[in-house]
N, C-alpha and C positions, 0 to 999 in steps of 0.2 A: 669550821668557818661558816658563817654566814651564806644563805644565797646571795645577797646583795654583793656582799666581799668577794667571792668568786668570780660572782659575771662581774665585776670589776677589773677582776683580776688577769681573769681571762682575755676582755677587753681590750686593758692592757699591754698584755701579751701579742696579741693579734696585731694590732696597729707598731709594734715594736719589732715584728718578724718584717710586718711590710715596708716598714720608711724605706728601706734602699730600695726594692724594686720602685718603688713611687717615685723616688727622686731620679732614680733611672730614667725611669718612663719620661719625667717633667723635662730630664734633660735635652735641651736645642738640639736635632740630628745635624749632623756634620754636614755643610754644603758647599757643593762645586762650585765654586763661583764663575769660573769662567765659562761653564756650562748653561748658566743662569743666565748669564748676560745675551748668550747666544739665542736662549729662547726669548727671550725679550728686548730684543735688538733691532731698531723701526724697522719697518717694511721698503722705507726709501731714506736718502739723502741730499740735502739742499747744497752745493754748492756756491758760493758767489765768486766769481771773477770777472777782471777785466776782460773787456769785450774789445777784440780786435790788437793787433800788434803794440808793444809795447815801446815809447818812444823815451828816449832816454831823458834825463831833466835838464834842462837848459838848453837840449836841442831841439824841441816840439817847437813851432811854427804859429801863427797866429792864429792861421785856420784851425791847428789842434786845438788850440787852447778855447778859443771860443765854441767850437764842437763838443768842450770836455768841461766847461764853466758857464764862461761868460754867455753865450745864446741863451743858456735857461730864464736869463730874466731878460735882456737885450733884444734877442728877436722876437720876443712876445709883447715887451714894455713892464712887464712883472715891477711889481713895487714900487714902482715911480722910475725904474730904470730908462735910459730913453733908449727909443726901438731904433735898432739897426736900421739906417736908411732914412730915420726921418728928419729932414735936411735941419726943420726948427728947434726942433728938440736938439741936436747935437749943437747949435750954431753958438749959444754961448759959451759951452763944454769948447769946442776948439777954438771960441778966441780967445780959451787960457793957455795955447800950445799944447805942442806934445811933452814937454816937461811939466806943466800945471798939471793935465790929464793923468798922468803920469803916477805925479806925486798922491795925486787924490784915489788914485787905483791902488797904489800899495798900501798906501793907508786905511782905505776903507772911507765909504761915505752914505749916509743915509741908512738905506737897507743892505748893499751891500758891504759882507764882511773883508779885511784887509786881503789885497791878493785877490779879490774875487771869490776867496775862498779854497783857493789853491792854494794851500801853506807852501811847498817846495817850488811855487811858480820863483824861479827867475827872475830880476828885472828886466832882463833882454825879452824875455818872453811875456811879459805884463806887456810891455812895449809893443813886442810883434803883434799883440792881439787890439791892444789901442790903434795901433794904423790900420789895422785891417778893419776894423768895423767906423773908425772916424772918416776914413776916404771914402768907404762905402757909402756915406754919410754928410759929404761935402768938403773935406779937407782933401789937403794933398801935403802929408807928414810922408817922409820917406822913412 
């Protein structure tokens, strides 16, 4: 044979002894997984929750309600809302009643969204929160 055919050959050979260890080698090492996670698992965790006791739905209060909704844009005047207390701003909102008020609370008006945004609010409780900020305001809704 040939030199060239030989170191061909041999070649060959060589690279034919080694595929399996190669492939061995190439082969993914088997991983822990729930080992893995453990090292790389944050250093802390955020929770969110309700803050303070838990009021059941339809029995929260107006005070809640506006402590948990309505004051965010009310006692500040946010978005055109009118501010808790100021007699002009509410005077032709109450001389629609507390059914007009009412109506226009569940529904949604302007910027705010229907319910105030309390999707499980109640009507009794849309209510209890309309007398409580419209008397504060200049009405006398019971």
């Amino acid at each position: 044979m040939s030199r060239i055919k030989l170191h061909s050959l041999t070649l060959a050979c060589a690279v034919a002894v080694s595929m399996p260890s190669a492939v061995a080698m190439g082969s993914k090492p088997r991983i822990d997984v729930e080992s893995a996670n453990l090292r790389i698992q944050p250093v802390a965790r955020v929770e969110l929750a309700a803050s303070g006791p838990k009021v059941a739905v339809g029995s929260r209060s107006g005070e809640n309600m506006i402590k948990a909704a309505c004051g965010a844009c009310h006692n500040a005047g946010v978005a055109g809302a009118p501010k808790t207390g100021d007699q002009g701003a509410w005077a032709p909102r109450i001389a629609l009643g507390l059914d007009g008020l009412l109506k226009s609370a569940i529904a949604g008006k302007n910027a705010m969204p229907p319910k105030g945004g309390v999707a499980d609010a109640t009507e009794d409780e849309i209510k209890r929160a309309i007398v409580v900020m419209a008397n504060q305001s200049g009405a006398s809704f019971k």
